[in-house]
C-alpha positions in Angstrom: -21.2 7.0 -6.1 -19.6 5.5 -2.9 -18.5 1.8 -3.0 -18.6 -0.1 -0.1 -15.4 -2.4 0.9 -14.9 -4.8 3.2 -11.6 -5.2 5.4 -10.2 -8.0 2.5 -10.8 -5.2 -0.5 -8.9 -2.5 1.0 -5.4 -4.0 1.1 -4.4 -5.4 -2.5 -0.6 -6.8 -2.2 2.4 -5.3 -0.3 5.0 -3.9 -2.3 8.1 -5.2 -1.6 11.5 -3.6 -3.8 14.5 -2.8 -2.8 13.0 0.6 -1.9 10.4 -0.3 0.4 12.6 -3.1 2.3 15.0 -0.4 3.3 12.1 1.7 4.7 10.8 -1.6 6.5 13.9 -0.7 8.8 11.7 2.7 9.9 8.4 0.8 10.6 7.5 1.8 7.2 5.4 -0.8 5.2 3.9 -0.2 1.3 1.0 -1.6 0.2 -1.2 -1.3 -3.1 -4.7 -0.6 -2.2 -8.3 0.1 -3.4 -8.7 3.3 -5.6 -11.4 4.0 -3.4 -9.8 3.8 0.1 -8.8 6.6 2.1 -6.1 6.9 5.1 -9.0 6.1 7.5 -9.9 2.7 5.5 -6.6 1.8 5.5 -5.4 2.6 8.9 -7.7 0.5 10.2 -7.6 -2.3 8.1 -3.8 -2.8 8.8 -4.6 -2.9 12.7 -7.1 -5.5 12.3 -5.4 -7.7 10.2 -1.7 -7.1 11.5 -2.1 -6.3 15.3 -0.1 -2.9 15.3 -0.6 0.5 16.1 -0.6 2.9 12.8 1.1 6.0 13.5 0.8 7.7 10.0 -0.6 7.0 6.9 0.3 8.5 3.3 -1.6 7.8 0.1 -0.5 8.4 -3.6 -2.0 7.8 -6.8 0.2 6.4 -9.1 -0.4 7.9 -12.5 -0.1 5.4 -15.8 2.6 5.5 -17.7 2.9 5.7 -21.6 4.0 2.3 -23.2 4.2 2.1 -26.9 4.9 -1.2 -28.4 5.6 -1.1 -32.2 2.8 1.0 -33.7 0.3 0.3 -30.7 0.7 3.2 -28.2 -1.1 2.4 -24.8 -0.6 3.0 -20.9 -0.1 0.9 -18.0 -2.3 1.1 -15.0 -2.6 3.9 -12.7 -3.1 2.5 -9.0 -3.1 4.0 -5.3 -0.3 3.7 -2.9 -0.4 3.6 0.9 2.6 4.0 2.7 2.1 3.0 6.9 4.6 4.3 9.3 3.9 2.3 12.8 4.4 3.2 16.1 7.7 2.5 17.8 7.9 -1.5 19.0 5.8 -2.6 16.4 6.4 -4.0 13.3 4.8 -6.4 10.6 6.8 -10.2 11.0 5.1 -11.7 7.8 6.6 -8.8 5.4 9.9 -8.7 7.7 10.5 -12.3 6.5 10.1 -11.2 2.9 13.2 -8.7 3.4 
């Protein structure tokens, strides 16, 4: 069953750790995105939205992880991961600000 998703669905949130600000440095951006987007989707989301060239994409599923909480046992959220390596000169100044 195919969903279909606008340009505003695709992209959830950036991620921004401590992690992903030091890859900022590489023109490497994270974002959470739709579990049903593909490198395609995303690619050319982020050059609508943002202006910039995408040079790479990479997509991971984060899997849940086991939480127990007294006797309750239960698991967090799995969620996909896009990581967006840009082409040299370009970067992404509303996330750069966030560094």
């Amino acid at each position: 069953m195919s969903v279909r998703l606008t340009d505003m669905d695709v992209l959830l949130r950036p991620i921004i750790t401590e992690k992903t600000t030091f890859m900022m440095g590489d023109s490497k951006y994270t974002f959470e995105v739709h579990t049903d987007a593909n490198k395609y989707m995303v690619k050319s989301v982020i050059e609508k939205i943002y202006n910039v060239r995408v040079d790479k994409v990479n997509i991971l599923n984060v899997k849940p992880k086991p939480k127990k909480r007294g006797v309750t046992r239960g698991k967090t959220r799995g969620w996909k991961k896009a990581v967006v390596k840009l082409v040299d000169g370009y970067s992404i100044p509303e996330l750069q600000s966030l560094r």
